[in-house]
C-alpha positions in Angstrom: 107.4 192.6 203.4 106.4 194.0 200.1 108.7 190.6 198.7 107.3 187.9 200.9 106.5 184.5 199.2 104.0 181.8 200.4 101.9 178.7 199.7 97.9 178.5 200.1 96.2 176.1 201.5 94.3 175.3 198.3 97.9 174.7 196.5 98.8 172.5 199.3 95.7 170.4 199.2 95.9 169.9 195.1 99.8 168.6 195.7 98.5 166.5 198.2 95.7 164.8 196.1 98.1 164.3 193.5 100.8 162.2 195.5 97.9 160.2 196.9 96.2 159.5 193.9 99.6 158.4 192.1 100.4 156.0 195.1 96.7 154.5 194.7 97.7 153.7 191.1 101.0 152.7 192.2 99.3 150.4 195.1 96.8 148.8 192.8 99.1 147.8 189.9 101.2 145.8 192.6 97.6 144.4 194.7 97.2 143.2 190.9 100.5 142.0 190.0 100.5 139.9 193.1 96.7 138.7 192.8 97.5 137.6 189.3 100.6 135.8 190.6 98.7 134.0 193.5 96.2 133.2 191.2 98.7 131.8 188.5 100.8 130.0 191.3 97.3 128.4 192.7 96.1 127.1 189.1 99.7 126.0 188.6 99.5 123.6 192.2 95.9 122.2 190.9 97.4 121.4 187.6 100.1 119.3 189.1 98.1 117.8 191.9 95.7 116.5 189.0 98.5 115.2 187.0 100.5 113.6 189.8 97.1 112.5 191.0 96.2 110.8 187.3 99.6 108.7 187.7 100.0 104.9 188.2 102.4 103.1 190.4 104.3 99.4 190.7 102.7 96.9 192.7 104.9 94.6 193.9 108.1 93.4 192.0 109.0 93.4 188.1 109.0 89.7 186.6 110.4 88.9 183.8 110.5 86.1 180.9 114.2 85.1 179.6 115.9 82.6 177.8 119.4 81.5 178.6 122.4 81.4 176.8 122.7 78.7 174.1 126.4 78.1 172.7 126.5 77.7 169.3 130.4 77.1 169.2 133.1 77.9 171.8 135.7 78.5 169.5 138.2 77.2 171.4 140.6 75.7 168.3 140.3 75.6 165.0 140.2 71.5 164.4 136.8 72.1 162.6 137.2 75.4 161.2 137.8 76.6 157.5 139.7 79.2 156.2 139.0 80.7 152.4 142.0 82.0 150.2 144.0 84.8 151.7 143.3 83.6 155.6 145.3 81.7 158.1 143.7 80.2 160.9 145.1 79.3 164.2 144.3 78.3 167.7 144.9 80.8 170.2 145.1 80.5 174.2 146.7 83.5 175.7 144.1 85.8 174.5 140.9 84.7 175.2 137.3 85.6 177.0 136.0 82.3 177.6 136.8 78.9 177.9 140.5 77.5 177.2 140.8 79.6 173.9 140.3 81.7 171.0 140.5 81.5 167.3 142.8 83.4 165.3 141.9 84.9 162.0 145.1 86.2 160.0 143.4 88.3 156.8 146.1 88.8 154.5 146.6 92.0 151.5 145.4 89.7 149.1 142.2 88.6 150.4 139.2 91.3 148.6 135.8 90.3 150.2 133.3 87.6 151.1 133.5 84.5 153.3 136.5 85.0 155.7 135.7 81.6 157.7 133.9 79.7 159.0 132.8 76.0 161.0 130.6 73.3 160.7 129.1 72.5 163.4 128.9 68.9 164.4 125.5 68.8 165.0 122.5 71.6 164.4 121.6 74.1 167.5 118.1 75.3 167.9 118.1 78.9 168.1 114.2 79.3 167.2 114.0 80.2 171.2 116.0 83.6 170.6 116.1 87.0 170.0 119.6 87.6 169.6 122.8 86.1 168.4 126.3 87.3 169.1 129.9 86.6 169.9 133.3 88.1 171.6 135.6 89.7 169.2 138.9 91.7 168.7 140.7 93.2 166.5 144.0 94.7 165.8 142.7 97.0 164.0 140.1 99.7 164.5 136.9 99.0 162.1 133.6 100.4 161.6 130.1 99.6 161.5 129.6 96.9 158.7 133.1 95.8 157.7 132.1 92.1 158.9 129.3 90.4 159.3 128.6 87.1 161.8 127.0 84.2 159.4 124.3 81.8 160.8 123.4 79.0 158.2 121.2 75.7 158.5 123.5 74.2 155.6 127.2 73.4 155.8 129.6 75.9 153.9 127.7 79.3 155.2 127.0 79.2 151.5 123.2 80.6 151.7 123.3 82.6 155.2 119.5 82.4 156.9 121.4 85.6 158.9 124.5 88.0 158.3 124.2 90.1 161.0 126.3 93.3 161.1 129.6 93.1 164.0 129.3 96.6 164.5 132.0 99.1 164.8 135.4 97.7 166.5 137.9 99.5 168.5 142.1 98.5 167.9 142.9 96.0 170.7 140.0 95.6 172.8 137.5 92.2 173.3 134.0 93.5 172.3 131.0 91.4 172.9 128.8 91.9 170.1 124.2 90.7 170.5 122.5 91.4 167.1 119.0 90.6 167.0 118.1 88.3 164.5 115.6 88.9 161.6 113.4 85.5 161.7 114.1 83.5 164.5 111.8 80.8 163.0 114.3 79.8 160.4 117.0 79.3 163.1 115.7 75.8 164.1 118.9 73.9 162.8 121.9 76.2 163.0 124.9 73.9 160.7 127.7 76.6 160.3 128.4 79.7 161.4 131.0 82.4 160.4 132.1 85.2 159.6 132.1 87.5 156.3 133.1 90.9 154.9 130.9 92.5 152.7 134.0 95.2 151.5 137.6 94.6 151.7 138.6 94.8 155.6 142.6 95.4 154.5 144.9 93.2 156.2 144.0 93.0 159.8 144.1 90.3 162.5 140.7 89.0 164.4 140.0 87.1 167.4 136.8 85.0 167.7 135.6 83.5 171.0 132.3 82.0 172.0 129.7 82.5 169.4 126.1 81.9 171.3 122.5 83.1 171.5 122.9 84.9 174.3 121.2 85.0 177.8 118.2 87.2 176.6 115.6 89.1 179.2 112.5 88.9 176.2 109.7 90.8 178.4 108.9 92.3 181.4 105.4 92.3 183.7 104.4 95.2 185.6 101.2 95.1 188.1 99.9 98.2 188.3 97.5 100.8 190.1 96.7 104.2 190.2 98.9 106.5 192.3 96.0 108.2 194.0 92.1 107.5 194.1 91.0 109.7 190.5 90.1 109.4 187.0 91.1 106.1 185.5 94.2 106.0 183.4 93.2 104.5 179.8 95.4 101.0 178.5 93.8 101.2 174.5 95.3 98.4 172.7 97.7 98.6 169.7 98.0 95.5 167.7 101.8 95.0 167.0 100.9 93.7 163.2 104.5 93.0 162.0 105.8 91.0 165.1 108.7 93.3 165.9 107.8 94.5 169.0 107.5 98.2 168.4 104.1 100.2 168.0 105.7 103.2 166.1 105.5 101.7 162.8 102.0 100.5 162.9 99.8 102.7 160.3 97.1 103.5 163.0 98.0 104.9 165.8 95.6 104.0 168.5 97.3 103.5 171.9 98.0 106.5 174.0 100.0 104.9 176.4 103.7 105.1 175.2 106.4 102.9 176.4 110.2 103.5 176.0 113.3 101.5 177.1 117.2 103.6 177.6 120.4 101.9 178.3 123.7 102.2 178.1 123.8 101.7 174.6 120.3 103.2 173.2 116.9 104.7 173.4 113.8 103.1 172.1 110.6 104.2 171.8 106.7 103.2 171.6 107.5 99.1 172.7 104.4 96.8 172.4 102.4 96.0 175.3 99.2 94.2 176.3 97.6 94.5 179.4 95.1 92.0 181.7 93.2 92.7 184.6 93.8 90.8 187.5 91.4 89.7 190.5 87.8 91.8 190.3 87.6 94.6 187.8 84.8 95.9 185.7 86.0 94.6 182.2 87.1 97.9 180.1 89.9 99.3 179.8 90.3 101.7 181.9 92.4 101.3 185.2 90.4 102.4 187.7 90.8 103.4 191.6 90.6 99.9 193.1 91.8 97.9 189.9 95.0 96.6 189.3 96.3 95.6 185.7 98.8 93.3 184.6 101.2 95.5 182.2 103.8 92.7 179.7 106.3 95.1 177.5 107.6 93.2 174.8 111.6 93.9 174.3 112.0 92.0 171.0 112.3 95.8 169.7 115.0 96.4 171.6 118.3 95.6 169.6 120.8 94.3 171.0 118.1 92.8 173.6 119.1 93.4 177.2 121.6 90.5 178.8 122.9 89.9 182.1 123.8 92.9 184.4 122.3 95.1 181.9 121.2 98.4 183.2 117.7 99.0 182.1 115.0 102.3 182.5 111.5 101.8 181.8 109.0 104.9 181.3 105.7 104.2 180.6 103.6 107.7 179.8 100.0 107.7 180.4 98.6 110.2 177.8 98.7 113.8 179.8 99.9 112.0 183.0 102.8 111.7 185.2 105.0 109.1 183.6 106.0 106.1 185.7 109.9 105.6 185.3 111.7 102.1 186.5 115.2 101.8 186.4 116.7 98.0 187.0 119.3 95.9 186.2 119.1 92.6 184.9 120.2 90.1 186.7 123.5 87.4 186.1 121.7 84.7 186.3 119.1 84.8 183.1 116.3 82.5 183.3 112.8 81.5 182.0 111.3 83.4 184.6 112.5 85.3 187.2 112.0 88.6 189.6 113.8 91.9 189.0 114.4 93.8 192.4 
């Protein structure tokens, strides 16, 4: 026995303290770990309670101001149409979009830039009323962005254009239906030609022209609103929209912390004008509190091309630091003066 091997009790009770101490440390990093967590998770809920909390809400249905369509020629033939040198006109009506034709617009090799054609209206058309201006077009040829221009004139000859707005880009074969907004609608009382132009040469290429019109225009919307939940009042500061074109991004000082954009199909658009109203009993400021309801109008003369019939529309209106409100409708077919959007 003079070999035998053995543990004390002492050595056994060191080991012993050692395991437990390291599963203390090992016990309390994770009790931490998770009461940080909780803790983190907890403040995270509040935060988003507040903010949902802080958020406003429709009452009722969208309205909405429009103007309807106002035809400035259907372009049906081209008895009162003129072509410059290089162009052949000629009535078309097997390829059409409206009405019982089109008119055809044969640019030869020859022809370099400037007026293409154009028509005299028989008497003036009042397009003060509109935002836009626009017509159905095709070509035979794929074009880009500012190869032609659609002329609107208060004198005959579409000598001294009051607007040359840009057609946009074209693609080979296909009817596109083009809404420009215009730059000063006031100097489109008395519309006496319209037409169309190419600032470049175009090459030789074939057009189609059909129906040029203000169109059916939705100009601004009306929201009634309240808060989502009884809180802290949601703040409607005024912006004064000095240069009339219906967007608050441009303006020098920046006092409005609500912020209003409009999406569709085509394009994104931020920081709209608005102005806002109380209606029934409220206490005068500005500030939309529980029990309040205020009368939000979004301007859209920002919005280029301005939204027509059937157009598919999203509204987000961002309360500074708040849940934004997002309303997504589509115009209706039937455009006008004033009118409810479901």
């Amino acid at each position: 026995m003079r070999s035998a091997r053995g543990i004390t009790g002492l050595e056994t009770a060191i080991i012993l303290i050692a395991f437990v101490v390291v599963a203390s440390v090992f016990a309390y990093s994770i009790l931490s770990a998770g009461l940080f967590t909780a803790e983190r998770s907890k403040q995270a809920v509040y935060t988003g309670i507040d903010t949902a909390a802080s958020s406003i809400e429709l009452v009722g249905l969208m309205k909405a101001d429009g103007v309807a369509a106002t035809v400035i020629t259907a372009a049906d033939a081209t008895a009162s149409w003129t072509a410059l040198a290089n162009v052949t006109l000629a009535s078309e009506t097997d390829d059409r979009k409206e009405g019982t034709g089109s008119v055809r617009m044969t640019i030869a090799g020859g022809f370099t830039s400037g007026l293409i054609a154009y028509e005299d209206l028989g008497s003036t058309v009042d397009l003060s009323g509109h935002y836009a201006a626009g017509l159905w077009i095709k070509s035979d040829t794929t074009l880009a962005s500012g190869v032609l221009k659609l002329l609107l004139d208060d004198s005959a000859g579409c000598g001294s254009p009051e607007e040359s707005l840009d057609v946009g880009a074209l693609t080979a074969a296909t009817w596109t239906q083009v809404h420009r907004n215009v730059s000063d609608a006031s100097a489109l009382t008395a519309v006496a030609c319209t037409g169309l132009s190419a600032p470049g040469d175009p090459g030789a290429i074939v057009l189609l022209v059909d129906l040029i019109q203000g169109p059916p225009e939705i100009q601004r919307v009306h929201l009634a609103l309240k808060n989502a939940l009884p809180t802290a009042g949601v703040v409607f500061i005024p912006q004064a929209d000095s240069n009339g074109d219906g967007l608050l991004s441009d303006e020098t000082d920046q006092a409005n912390l609500l912020v209003i954009s409009y999406m569709d199909t085509t394009q994104l658009v931020r920081d709209l004008a608005w102005s806002t109203k109380e209606l029934g009993r409220g206490n005068g400021d500005q500030e939309l509190s529980n029990g309040e309801t205020f009368l939000l109008t979004i301007e859209l003369r920002g919005v280029d091309p301005i939204p027509t019939t059937d157009t598919a529309m999203t509204f987000h209106i961002a309360p500074p630091q708040e849940a934004s409100l997002v309303l997504e409708k589509i115009a209706p077919t039937n455009i006008t003066p004033s009118m409810v959007i479901p």
